[in-house]
N, C-alpha and C positions, 0 to 999 in steps of 0.2 A: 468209165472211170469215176461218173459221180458215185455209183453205188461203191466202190472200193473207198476212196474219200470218206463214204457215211460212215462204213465200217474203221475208219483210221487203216486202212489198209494200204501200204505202198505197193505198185507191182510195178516187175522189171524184168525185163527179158533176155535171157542168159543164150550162147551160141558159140559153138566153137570159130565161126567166121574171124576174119582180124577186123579190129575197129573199126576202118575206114569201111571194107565191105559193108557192117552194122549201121555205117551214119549213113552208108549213100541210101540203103535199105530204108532203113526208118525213116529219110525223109522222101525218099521218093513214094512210100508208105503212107505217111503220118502217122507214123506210130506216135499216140501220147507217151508213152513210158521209156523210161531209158532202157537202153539194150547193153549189155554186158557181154567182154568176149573171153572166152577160157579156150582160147586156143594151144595154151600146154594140156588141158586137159585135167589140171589140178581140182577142179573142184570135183568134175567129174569125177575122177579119182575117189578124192576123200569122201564123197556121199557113194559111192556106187553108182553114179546115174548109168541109167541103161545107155548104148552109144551101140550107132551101126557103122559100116562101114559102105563111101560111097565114091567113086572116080578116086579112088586112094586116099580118101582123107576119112578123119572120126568123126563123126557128127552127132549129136545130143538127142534121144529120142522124143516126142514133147510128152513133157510132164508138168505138174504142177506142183509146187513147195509152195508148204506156207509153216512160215518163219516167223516164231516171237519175237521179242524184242532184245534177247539175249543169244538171237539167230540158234533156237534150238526149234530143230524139223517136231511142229504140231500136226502136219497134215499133210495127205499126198494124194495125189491124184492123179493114175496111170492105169494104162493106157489111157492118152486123147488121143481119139480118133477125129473128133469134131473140133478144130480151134474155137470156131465160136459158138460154137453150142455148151465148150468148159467154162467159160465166162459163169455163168448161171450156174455148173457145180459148182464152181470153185467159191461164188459166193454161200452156197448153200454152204459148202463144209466151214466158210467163216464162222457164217452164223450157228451151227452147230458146236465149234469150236466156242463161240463165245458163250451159249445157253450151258454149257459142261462145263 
């Protein structure tokens, strides 16, 4: 999280779960970042995110957006296959984002 911080970077973790499933998650987790639930599936929608289907529900496939500040998509990063191995892309493509 310090390295997103250097970079002024916010990150937040989007899921189609309903909130409370998100908060018990993240804290039984520690997730630092806030988790977001799009369980209409709107955003998903409006970007195309990829989505599977799993015990009858939609689910989000993981990706990564990175959003200026006028929330227009700079950068994307799909397939992750490694959660925490995209940490380290995802900063790379910042920083490549910010040297362009």
């Amino acid at each position: 999280m310090a390295e997103f911080a250097a970079r002024e970077a916010d990150v937040y973790g989007v899921s189609t779960q309903r909130p409370d499933q998100l908060a018990a998650f993240a804290e039984h987790n520690r997730i630092p970042f806030p988790l977001l639930s799009d369980t209409d599936l709107r955003l998903a929608t409006a970007l195309r995110l990829p989505t599977f289907r799993a015990a009858g529900v939609d689910r989000l496939k993981r990706l990564t957006l990175v959003l200026d500040a006028t929330r227009t998509v700079r950068g994307v990063l799909y397939p992750v296959t490694d959660p925490a191995g995209s940490v380290e892309d995802a900063l790379a493509l910042l920083d490549g984002l910010a040297a362009g």
